[in-house]
C-alpha positions in Angstrom: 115.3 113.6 179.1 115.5 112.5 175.7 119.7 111.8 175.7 119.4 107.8 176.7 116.5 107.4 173.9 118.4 108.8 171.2 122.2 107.2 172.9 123.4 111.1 173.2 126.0 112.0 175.7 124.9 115.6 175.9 122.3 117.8 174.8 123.3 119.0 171.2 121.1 122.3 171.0 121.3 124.2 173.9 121.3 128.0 173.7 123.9 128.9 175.4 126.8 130.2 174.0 129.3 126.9 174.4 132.4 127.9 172.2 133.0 124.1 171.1 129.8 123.7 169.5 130.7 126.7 166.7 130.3 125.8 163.7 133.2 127.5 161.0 131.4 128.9 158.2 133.3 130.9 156.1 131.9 134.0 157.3 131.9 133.2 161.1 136.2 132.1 160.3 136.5 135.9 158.8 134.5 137.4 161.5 136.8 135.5 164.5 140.3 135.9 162.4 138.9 139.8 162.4 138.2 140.5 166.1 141.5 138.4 166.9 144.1 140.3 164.7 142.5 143.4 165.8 143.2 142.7 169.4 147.0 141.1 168.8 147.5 144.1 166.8 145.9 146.9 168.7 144.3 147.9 166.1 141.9 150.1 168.8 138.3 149.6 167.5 137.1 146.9 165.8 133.4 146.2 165.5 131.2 142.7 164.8 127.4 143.0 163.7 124.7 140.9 163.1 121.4 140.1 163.0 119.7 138.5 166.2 120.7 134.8 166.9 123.9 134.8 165.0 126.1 134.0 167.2 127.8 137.1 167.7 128.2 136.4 171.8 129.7 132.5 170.9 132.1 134.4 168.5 133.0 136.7 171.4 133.1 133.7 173.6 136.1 131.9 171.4 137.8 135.0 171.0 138.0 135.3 175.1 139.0 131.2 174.9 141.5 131.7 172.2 143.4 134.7 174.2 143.1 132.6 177.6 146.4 132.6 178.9 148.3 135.2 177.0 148.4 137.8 179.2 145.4 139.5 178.0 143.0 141.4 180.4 139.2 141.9 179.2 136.3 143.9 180.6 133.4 142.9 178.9 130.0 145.0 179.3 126.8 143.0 178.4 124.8 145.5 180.1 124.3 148.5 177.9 121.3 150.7 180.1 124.2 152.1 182.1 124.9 156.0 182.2 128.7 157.1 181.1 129.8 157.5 184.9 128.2 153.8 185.7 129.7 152.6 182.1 133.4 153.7 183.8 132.2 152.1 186.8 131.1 148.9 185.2 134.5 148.6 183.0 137.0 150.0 186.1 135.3 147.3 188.6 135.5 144.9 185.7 139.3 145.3 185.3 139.7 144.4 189.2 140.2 147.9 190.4 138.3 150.1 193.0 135.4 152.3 191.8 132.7 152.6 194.3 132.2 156.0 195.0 134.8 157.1 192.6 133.8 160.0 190.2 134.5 160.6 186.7 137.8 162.4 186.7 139.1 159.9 189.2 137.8 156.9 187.3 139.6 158.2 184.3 143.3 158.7 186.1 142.9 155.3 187.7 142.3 153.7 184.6 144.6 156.0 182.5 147.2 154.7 184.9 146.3 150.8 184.8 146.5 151.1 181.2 149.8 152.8 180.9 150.9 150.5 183.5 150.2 147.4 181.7 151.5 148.7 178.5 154.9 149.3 179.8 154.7 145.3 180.9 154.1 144.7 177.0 150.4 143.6 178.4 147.4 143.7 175.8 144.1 145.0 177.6 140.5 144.8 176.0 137.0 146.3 176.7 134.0 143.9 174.8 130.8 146.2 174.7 128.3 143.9 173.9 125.0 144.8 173.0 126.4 148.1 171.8 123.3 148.6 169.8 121.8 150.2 173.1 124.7 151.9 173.9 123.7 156.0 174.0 125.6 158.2 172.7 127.0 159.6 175.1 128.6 156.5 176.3 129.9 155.9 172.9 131.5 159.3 173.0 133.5 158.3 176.3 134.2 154.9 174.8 135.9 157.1 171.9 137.8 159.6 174.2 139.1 156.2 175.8 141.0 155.6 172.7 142.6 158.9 173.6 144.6 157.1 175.7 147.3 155.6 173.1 151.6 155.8 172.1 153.1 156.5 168.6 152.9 152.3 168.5 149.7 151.4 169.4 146.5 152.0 171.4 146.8 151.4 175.1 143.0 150.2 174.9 141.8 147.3 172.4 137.7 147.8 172.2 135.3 145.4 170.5 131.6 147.2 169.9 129.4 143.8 169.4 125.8 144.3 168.0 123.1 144.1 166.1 122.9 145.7 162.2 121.3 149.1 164.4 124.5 149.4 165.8 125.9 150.5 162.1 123.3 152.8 161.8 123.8 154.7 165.0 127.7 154.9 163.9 126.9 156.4 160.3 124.9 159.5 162.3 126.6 162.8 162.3 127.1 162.8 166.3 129.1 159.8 165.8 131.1 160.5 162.6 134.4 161.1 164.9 134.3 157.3 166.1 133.3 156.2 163.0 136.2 157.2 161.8 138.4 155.3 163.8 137.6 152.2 163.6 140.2 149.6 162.2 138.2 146.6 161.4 134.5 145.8 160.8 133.0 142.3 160.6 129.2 141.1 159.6 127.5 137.7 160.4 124.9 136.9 157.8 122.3 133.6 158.5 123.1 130.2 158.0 122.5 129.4 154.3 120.7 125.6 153.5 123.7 123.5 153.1 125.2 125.4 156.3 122.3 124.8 158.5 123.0 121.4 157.5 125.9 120.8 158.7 125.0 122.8 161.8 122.4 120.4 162.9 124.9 117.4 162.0 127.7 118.8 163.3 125.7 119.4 166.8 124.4 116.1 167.0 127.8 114.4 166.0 129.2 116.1 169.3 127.0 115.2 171.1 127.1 111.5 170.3 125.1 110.6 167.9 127.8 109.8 165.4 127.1 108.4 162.1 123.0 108.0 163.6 122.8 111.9 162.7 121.3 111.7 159.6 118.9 109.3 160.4 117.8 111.3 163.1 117.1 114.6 161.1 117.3 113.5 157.6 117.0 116.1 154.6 113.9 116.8 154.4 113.5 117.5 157.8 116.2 120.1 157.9 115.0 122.0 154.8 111.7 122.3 157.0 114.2 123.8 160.2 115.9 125.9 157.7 112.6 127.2 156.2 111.3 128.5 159.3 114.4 129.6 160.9 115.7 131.3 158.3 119.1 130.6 159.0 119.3 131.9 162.3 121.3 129.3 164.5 120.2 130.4 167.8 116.1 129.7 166.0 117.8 126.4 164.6 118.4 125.3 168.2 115.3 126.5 169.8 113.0 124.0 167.0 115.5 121.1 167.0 115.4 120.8 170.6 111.7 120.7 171.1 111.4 118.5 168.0 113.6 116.1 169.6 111.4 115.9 172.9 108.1 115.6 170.6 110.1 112.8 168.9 111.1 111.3 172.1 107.6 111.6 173.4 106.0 109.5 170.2 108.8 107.4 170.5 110.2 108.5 167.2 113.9 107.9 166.0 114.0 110.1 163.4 112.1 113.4 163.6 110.0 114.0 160.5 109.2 117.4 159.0 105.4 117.2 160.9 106.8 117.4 164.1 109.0 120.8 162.4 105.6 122.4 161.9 104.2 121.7 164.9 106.8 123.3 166.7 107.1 126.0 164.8 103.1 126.8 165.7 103.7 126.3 169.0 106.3 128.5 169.0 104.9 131.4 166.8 107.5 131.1 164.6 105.7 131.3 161.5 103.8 134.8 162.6 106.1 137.2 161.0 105.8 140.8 163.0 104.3 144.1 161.1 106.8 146.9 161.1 105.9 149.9 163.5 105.6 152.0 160.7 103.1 149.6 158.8 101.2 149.3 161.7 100.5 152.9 162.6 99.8 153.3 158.9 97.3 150.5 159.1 95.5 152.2 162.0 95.5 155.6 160.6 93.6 153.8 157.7 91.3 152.2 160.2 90.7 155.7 161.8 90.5 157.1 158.6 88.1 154.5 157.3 86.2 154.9 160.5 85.9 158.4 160.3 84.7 158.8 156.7 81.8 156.6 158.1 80.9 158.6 160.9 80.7 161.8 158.6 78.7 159.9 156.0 75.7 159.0 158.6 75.7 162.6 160.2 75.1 164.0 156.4 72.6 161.4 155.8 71.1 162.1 159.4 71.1 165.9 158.5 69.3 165.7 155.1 66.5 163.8 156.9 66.2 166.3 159.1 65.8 168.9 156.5 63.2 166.7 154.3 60.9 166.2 157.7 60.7 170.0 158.9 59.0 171.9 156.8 56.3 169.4 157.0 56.6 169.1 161.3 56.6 173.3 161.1 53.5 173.9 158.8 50.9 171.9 161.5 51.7 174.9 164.3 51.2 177.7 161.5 47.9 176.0 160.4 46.7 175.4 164.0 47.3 179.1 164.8 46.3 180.9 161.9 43.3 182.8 162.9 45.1 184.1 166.2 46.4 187.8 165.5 50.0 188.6 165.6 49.9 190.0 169.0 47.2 188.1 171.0 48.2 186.1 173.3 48.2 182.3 172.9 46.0 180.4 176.0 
């Protein structure tokens, strides 16, 4: 809508995960040298965290692109509400082979065998578990036993766990401690820092056309605002520079000041920052408390009223029956 306005060829911030539009921070160059070397080497388990909107999936996404062509076969799981039995399902079918109506046991020898198979043919093989984060326990337990599978050289299976900083915390429990142990190499992606998100939005809009016209269209002060309320987070960064561009195209603006930042970061909700759980039911319990103590307070008050007005609401029956004997009747 807004390309021809702004003389762009393509739209610079879409969210999905294109692997030519990554941006090489430092971190993001460690984090993709990590997850390649791990596989070339069969290093077995390597794992990649990070907080949402990251780019953990792009990284993933350049590995894949990077290992096109050299003989390397990848199963990759994005779907992580799957029991153990559908997980070997998932990766099996995945890999090209049968498994409908396959059970466990026979899941296991046909992959056993497709693993050994391709090994032989000096053949590198791969599972990506993204979204690992969700991944129970029990399906990270048969992700471990796959690495079972393995020769004095090397692993026969290479597996990448991709998720977010929960995933680190599920492997430091106790239940886990055995796959813990065994992985090889761990990478982290940390948010864009100011001078990064910089050259993240200029390095976007420079492929997609806008050439030396990129500052000019976001200028300085304008990305400090993006960075402000993003916090870093590229896939954020993407989500306000693309609106701010249509309200820009929409005013017929050609560069987008830091205004139009803060309107779309209302419209959005972006600067409503969510209570913790915990802060929330602690809140309420202080609302029920609060709430409470009030309800108690009125039922004393209620009661000593009650006991200042009787004895004067008991003496009129005494006084209007006082001449009538104790057991003569009352007409």
């Amino acid at each position: 809508m807004y390309k021809a306005f702004f003389k762009l060829r393509r739209n610079p911030f879409e969210l999905t995960p294109d692997p030519s539009f990554l941006f090489p921070t430092r971190r993001h160059n460690e984090a993709l040298a990590a997850l390649y070397y791990g596989v070339r080497r069969r290093k077995g388990f390597v794992v990649l965290t990070g907080e949402v909107g990251t780019g953990k999936t792009l990284l993933v996404r350049c590995l894949l692109q990077l290992l096109k062509g050299s003989n390397v076969a990848f199963a990759y799981s994005f779907n992580s509400r799957l029991s153990p039995v559908e997980f070997l399902q998932y990766v099996t079918g995945d890999f090209g082979l049968p498994a409908a109506g396959k059970n466990k046991s026979e899941l296991l020898l046909q992959l056993g065998s497709f693993l050994v198979g391709r090994y032989q043919q000096k053949l590198t093989t791969v599972l990506v578990a993204d979204e690992a984060h969700h991944l129970s326990e029990e399906v990270l337990e048969e992700i471990r036993l796959l690495t079972n599978l393995e020769t004095s050289q090397g692993k026969l299976l290479q597996i990448l766990l991709v998720g977010q900083p929960e995933l680190d915390e599920k492997l430091d429990s106790t239940e886990l401690r055995q796959l813990k142990q065994r992985i090889e190499l761990r990478a982290q992606l940390l948010p864009l820092d100011l001078e990064e998100t910089r050259g993240y939005i200029l390095r976007r809009l420079q492929l997609s056309g806008a050439e030396s016209q990129a500052n000019v269209l976001f200028p300085y002060e304008t990305i400090a605002a993006v960075y402000r309320i993003s916090r870093g987070i590229p896939r954020l960064i993407n989500t306000i520079c693309e609106n701010a561009l249509v309200s820009a195209y929409a005013e017929q603006l050609q560069s987008v000041p830091p205004a139009i930042i803060q309107e779309v970061a209302s419209d959005f909700r972006l600067n409503v920052v969510a209570k913790p759980r915990a802060e929330e039911a602690s809140g309420k319990d202080r609302k029920d408390e609060t709430e409470l103590w009030h309800a108690v307070k009125t039922l004393v008050e209620l009661h000593n009223q009650l006991q200042s007005v009787r004895p004067s609401q008991e003496q009129v029956p005494l006084q209007a029956f006082s001449g009538i004997r104790k057991h003569e009747p009352i007409v």
